[in-house]
C-alpha positions in Angstrom: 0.0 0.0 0.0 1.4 3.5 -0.5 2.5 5.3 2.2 0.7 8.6 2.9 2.4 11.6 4.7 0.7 13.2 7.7 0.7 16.4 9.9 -0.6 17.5 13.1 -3.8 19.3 12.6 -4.2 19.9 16.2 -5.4 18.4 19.6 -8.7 19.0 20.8 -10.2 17.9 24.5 -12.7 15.5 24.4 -15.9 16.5 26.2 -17.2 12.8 25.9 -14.3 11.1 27.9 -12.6 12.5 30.5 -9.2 13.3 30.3 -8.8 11.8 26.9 -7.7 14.0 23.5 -8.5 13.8 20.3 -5.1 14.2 18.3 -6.3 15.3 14.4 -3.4 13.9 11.9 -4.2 15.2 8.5 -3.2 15.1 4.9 -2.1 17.5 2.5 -3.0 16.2 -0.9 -6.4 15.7 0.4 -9.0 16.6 3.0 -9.1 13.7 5.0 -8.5 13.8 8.8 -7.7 11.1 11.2 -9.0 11.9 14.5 -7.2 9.6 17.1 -8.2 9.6 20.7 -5.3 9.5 23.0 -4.9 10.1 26.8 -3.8 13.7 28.4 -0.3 13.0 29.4 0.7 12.4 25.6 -1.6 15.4 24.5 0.6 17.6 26.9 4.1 15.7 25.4 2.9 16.0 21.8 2.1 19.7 22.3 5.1 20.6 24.7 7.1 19.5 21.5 5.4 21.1 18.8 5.5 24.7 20.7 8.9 24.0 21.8 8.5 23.9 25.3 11.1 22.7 28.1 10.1 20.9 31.0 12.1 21.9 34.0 12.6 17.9 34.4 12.5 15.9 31.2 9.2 14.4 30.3 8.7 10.5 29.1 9.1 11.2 25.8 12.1 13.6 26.1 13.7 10.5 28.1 13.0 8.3 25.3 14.5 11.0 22.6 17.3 11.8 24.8 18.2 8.0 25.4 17.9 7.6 21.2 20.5 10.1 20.8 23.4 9.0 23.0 22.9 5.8 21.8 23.0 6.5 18.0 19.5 5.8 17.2 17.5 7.6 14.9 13.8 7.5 14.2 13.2 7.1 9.7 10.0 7.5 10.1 6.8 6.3 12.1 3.8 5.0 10.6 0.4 4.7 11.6 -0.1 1.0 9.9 -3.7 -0.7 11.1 -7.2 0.1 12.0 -8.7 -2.7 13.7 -12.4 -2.5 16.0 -11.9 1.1 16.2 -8.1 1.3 17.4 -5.2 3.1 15.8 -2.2 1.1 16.0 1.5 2.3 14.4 5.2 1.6 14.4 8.4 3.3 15.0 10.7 2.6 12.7 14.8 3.2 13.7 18.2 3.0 12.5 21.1 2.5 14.1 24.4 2.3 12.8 22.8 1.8 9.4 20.7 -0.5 10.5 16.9 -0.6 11.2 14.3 -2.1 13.4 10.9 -1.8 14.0 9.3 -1.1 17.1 5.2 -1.1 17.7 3.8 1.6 19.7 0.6 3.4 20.5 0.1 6.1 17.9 0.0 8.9 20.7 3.5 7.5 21.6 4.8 7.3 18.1 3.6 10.6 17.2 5.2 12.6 20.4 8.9 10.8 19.2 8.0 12.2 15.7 7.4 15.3 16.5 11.0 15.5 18.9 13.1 13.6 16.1 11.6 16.2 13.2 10.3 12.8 11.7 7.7 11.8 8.9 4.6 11.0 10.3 2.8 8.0 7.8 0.0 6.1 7.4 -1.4 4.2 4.1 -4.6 4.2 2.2 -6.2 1.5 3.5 -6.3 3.1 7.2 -7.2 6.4 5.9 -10.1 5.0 3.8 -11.5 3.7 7.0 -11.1 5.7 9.4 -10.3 9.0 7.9 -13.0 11.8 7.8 -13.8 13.4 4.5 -14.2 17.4 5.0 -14.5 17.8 1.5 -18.1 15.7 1.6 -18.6 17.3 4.9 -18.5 21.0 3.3 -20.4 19.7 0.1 -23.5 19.1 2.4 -26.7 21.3 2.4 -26.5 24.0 4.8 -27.3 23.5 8.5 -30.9 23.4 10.0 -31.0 26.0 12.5 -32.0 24.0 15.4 -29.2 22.5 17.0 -29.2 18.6 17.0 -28.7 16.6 20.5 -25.3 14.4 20.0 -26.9 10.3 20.6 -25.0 8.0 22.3 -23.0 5.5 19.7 -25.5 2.9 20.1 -28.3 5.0 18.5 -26.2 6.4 15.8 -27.7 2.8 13.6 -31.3 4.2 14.0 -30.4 7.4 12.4 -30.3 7.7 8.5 -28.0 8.9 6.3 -28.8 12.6 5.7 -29.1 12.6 9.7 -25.4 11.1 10.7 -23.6 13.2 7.6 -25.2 16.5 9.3 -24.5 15.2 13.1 -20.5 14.6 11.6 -20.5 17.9 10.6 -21.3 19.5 13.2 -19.0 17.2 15.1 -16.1 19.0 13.1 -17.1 22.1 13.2 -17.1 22.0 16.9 -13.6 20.2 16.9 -15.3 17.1 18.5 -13.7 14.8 16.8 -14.3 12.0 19.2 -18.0 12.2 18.1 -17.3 12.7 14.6 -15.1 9.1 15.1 -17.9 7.3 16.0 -20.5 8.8 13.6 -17.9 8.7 10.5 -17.5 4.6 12.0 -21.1 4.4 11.4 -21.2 5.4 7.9 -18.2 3.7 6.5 -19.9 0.8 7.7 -23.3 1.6 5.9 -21.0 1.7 2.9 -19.4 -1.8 3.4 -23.0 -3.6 3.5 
């Protein structure tokens, strides 16, 4: 499968789990986003990175980075590989000494060594097909109603046709909810599948 290159959209705070974050990789030659839900520790270590802040005492990840370097390890590359029952999963890959390895990792973890070693983020079609959210269709919709619509729990999202879920996902975006818009965009792709 080719390998896609991915950015850090941002990192939004999701209202539906508590503590949790909802780290948006996206793409450049398209508009798909891939919203992955990660804990608050590695929301703090991905953004400490990206704004170039210094913890007085080296966080996790700077450990890891730090240890990397005196050792003569470098990251190529990390790649977001699967998408299986609703979890992300990705690997590092290293080189030593001309040599590499591959290491699996939780994306939140992959992505906060990315961001320190100034490394590609990855991922390939078949994982942004299904679990990537289409802003393109999203924009292409008709315009909003202007009552607001009450977010169902994930369970209900079934009952709900078509025309419903697209309008609930964008809304989901538009708020940066991305959690939400996970679960309703999981909901259509498989609609499409059937």
């Amino acid at each position: 499968m080719n390998k896609i290159l991915l950015e850090v959209v941002g990192l939004s705070y999701s209202y539906s789990q508590s503590g949790a974050y909802a780290l948006i990789l996206g793409c450049k030659e398209s508009d798909l986003k891939l919203p992955i839900i990660i804990g608050g520790l590695e929301a703090n270590s991905i953004a400490a990175a990206i704004e170039g802040h210094e913890s007085r005492r080296p966080l996790t990840h700077d450990l890891m980075y730090s240890f990397a370097k005196n050792y003569g390890i470098t990251i190529k590359h990390v790649i977001i590989n699967a998408f299986k029952e609703g979890i992300f999963f990705s690997q590092i890959v290293c080189v030593k000494e001309g040599e590499e390895s591959i290491i699996d990792a939780r994306p939140s973890d992959a992505v906060a060594l990315a961001v320190r070693f100034k490394c590609p983020i990855l991922t390939n079609s078949g994982v942004l097909e299904e679990a990537g959210i289409n802003m393109r269709d999203i924009d292409t919709q008709e315009e909003e109603e202007e009552d607001a619509i009450i977010y169902p729990e994930k369970d209900k999202y079934e009952r709900l046709d078509d025309n419903t879920l697209k309008q609930l996902l964008r809304e989901a975006i538009d708020k940066e909810e991305y959690e939400i818009a996970s679960k309703i965009n999981e909901e259509i792709n498989k609609r499409k599948n059937k």
